[in-house]
C-alpha positions in Angstrom: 23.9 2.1 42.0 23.7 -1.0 43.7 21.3 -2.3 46.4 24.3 -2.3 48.8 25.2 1.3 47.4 21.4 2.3 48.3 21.3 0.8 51.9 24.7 2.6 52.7 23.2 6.1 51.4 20.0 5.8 53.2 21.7 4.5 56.8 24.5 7.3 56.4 21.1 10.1 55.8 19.8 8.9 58.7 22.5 8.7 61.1 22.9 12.5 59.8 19.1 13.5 60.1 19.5 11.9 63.8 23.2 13.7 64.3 20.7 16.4 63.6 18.1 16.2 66.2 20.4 15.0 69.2 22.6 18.5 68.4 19.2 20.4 67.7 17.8 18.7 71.4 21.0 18.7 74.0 22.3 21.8 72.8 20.2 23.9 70.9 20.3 26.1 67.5 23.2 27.8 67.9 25.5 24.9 67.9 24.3 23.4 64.8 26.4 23.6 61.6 28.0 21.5 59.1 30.7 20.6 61.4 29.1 19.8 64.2 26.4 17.5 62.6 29.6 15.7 60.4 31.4 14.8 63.7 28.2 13.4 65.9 27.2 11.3 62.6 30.6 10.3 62.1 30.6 11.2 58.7 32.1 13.6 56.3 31.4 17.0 55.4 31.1 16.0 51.5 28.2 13.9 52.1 25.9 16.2 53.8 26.2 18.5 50.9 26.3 15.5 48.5 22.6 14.0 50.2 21.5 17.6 51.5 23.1 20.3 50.0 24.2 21.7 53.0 22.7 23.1 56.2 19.3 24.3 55.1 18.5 21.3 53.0 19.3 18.7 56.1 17.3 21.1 58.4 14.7 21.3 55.9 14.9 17.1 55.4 14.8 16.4 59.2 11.7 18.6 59.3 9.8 16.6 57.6 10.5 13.2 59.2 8.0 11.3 61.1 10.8 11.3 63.7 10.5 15.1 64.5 6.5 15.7 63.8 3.7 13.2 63.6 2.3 12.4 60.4 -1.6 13.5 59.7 -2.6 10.3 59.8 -1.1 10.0 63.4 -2.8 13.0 65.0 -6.0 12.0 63.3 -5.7 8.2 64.8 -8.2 7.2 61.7 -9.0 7.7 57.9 -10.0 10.9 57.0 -13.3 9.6 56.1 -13.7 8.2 59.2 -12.5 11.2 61.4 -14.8 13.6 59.2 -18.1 11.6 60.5 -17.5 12.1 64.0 -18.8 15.5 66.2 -16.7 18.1 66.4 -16.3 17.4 70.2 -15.2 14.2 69.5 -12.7 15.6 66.4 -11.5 17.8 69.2 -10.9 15.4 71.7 -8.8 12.9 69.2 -6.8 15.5 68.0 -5.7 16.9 71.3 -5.3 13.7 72.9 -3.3 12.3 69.9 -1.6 15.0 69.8 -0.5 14.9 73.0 0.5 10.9 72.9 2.6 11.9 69.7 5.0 14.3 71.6 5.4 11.8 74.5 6.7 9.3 72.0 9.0 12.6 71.0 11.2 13.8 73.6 13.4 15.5 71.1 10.9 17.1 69.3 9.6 18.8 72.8 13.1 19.7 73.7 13.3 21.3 70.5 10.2 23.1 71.0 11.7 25.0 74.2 14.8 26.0 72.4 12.7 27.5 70.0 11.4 30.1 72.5 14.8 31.2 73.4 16.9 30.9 70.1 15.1 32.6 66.9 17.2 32.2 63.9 16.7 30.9 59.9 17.1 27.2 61.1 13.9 27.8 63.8 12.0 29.8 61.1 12.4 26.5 58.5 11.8 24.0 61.0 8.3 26.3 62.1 7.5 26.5 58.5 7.6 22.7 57.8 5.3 21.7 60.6 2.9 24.7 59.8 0.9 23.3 56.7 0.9 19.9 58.3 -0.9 21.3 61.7 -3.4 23.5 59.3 -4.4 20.5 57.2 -5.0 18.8 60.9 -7.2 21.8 61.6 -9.2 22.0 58.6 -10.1 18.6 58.9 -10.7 19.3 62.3 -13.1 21.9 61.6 -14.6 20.5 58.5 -16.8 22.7 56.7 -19.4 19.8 56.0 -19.9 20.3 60.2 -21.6 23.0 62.4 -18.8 25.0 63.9 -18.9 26.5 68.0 -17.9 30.1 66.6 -16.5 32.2 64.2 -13.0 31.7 66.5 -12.9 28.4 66.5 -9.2 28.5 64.8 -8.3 31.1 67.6 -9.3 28.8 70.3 -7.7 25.4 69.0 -5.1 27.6 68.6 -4.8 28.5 72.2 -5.7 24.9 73.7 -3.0 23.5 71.5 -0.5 26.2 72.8 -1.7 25.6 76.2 -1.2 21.9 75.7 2.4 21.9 74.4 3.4 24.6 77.1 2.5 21.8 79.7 4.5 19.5 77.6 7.3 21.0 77.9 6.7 21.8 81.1 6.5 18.0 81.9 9.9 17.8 79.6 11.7 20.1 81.7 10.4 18.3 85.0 8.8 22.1 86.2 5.6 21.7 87.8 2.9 24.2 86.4 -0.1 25.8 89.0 0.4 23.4 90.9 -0.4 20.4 88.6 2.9 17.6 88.9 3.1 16.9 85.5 4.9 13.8 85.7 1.7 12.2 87.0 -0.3 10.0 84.4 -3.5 11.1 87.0 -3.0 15.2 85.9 -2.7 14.1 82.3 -6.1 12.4 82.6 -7.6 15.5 84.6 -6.6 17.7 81.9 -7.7 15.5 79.3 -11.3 16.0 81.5 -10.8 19.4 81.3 -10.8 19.5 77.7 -13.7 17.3 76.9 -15.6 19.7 79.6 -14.4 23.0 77.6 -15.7 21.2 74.4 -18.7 19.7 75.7 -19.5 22.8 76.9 -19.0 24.8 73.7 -21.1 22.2 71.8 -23.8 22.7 74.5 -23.7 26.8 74.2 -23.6 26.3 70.1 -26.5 23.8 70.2 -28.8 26.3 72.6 -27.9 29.2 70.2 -28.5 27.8 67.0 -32.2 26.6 68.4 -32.9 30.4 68.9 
């Protein structure tokens, strides 16, 4: 294959991996099929199966872009050695606010996020599956083993912070104001952000006063 050949293969997968996540954000899982991502790419029907092998290996391939979830490296902001030598409070506080900045810069992703809680089919299980490992391995480097821990549910409660974090999200996404908190404003975002570092400087403080017992 030429270099030409190449180029043309690897623009016509992405214009299909982004025919992909405009359908999967504007109009959800149910409209999503072969068709439908051959006519917004502009492409034919042969190809996705040629380059994918159909629907399940483009949903499975669009999973794993950069351009639907973060990479590691991204949530982490640092190199793994250098992320592992910090507190946990402060492993805390990168993640979450990295995370956060990484589904800003992901509208689609976010908008795909909220379909998911209405629409539950194989394409929503695939697409939870491929982002699952990625956010344990964020979470075991999180709560390295070579640190002190707060608790023995320390998975339970980044577990709930992150799903109270990406319910705001998409509350900000979908321009719905939550308790009262606008989330369009920059200034809530940096209130919540205190919030966090409060809830984790005050775990750090409880786990510090109970070990010294």
């Amino acid at each position: 294959m030429s270099e030409k050949q190449v180029k043309n293969k690897e623009q016509t997968m992405q214009r299909i991996l982004t025919a992909v996540e405009v359908i999967l954000a504007e109009e959800g899982f149910g409209a999503l099929g072969i068709n439908r991502i051959a006519k917004q790419a502009d492409v034919g029907k042969a190809l996705i199966y040629r380059y994918f092998g159909g629907l399940e290996g483009v949903i499975d391939a669009y999973g794993e872009t950069d351009s639907f979830w973060p990479s590691v490296y991204e949530i982490r902001g640092m190199s793994k050695e250098a992320f592992i030598s910090l507190s946990l409070r402060e492993r805390c506080k990168t993640i979450f606010r990295n995370f956060r900045q990484a589904l800003k810069k992901r509208p689609h992703t976010v908008a795909i996020y909220a379909w998911e809680m209405v629409e539950k089919n194989d394409i929503t299980k695939n697409l939870i599956a491929n982002r699952t490992q990625s956010s344990l391995n964020v979470v075991q480097e999180m709560l390295s083993e070579s640190k002190q821990v707060y608790s023995k549910y320390d998975h339970e409660m980044t577990a709930l912070l992150g799903a109270a974090l990406l319910h705001l999200t998409i509350r900000e996404h979908m321009e719905s104001p939550f308790a009262g908190l606008s989330l369009d404003s920059e200034k809530t975002w940096d209130r919540i952000e205190g919030a966090l570092d409060t809830i984790f400087t005050g775990l750090e403080t409880l786990h510090l006063s109970t070990s010294k017992r």
